[in-house]
C-alpha positions, 0 to 999 in steps of 0.5 A: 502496495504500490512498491511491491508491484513495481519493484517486483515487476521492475526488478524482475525485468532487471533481473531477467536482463542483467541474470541479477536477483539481489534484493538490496540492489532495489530497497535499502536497508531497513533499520534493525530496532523496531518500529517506531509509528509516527502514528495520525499526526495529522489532528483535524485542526492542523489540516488545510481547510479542504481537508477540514472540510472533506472530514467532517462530511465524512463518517470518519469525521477526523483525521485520527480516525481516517489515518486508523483506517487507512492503516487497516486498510494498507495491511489488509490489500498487502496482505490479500495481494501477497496470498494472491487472494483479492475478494476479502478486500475487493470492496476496499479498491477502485475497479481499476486498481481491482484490475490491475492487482489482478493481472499482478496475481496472475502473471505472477501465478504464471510464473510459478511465483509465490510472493510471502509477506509478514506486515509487522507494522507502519513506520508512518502514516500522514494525511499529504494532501486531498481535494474535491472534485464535484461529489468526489473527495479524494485524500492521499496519504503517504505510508511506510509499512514494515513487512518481511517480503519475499518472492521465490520461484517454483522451486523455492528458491529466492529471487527477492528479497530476505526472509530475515530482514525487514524493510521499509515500503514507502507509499503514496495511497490516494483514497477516493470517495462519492460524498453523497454515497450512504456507503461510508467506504473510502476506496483504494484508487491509485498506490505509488511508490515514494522515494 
């Protein structure tokens, strides 16, 4: 999510100053077979032992069934983000990051922009690190979603991306959570593109 608010922010910035708006000039190209998941690799056992822990207080209690809603999670924000529609999943997200989705939005809406995005599946999805802080658990997890993206302009006309091709979005999503809280929610607190 993280990716597609820099790179639509940047790009345009780019686009504005260099008169340039070439999608490939900011993603590389996706690969045309289908997805191939990597799936919850991360089985409970082979975490370090804060994340072991971290885990089994949670409700998930195990990395499959974390990674099971992290993945839900990705396309349900990407998905609200797109259709500028962030009440379904405002529950899932920190109250900044609430915020600065927000401001995305309507920026975006300013402009007379309409962001269209197909998900068609995670390319990978790995627990990559976590720790606690007092109450506070907080576990990232790297993931690559496969989407078709696609800005225009208020006329229709593309100023990103391509309605024919997929690309891979790799991100860094960190999830947080009070531990002693009987709300079984881990919140979306920081997204960051990977490189």
């Amino acid at each position: 999510m993280a990716l597609v608010i820099t790179l639509c922010w940047k790009a345009r910035e780019v686009a504005d100053a260099l008169d340039m708006r070439r999608w490939s000039d900011f993603y590389p190209e996706a690969p045309t077979c289908g997805p191939t998941p990597s799936g919850p690799n991360e089985a409970a056992g082979t975490l370090p032992s804060p994340l072991t822990d971290i885990l089994a207080r949670s409700p998930q209690r195990n990395a499959e069934t974390f990674l099971k809603g992290a993945g839900e999670t990705y396309e349900l924000v990407v998905t609200a983000f797109a259709t500028g529609d962030l009440e379904p999943v405002r529950y899932l997200l920190g109250a900044e990051l609430a915020v600065d989705f927000s401001g995305a939005i309507a920026e975006r809406r300013q402009r007379g922009e309409k962001l269209t995005v197909t998900f068609i599946g995670l390319a990978g999805l790995d627990i990559v690190d976590g720790a606690m802080e007092g109450e506070m658990a907080w576990i990232d997890v790297r993931i690559v979603g496969q989407m078709v993206s696609v800005l225009r302009n208020s006329m229709g006309a593309v100023l990103m991306g391509d309605p024919l091709r997929v690309v891979d979005m790799p991100e860094l999503w960190t999830f947080e959570r009070n531990m002693n809280a009987a709300d079984p929610v881990w919140r979306l607190v920081t997204t960051e593109p990977e490189e």
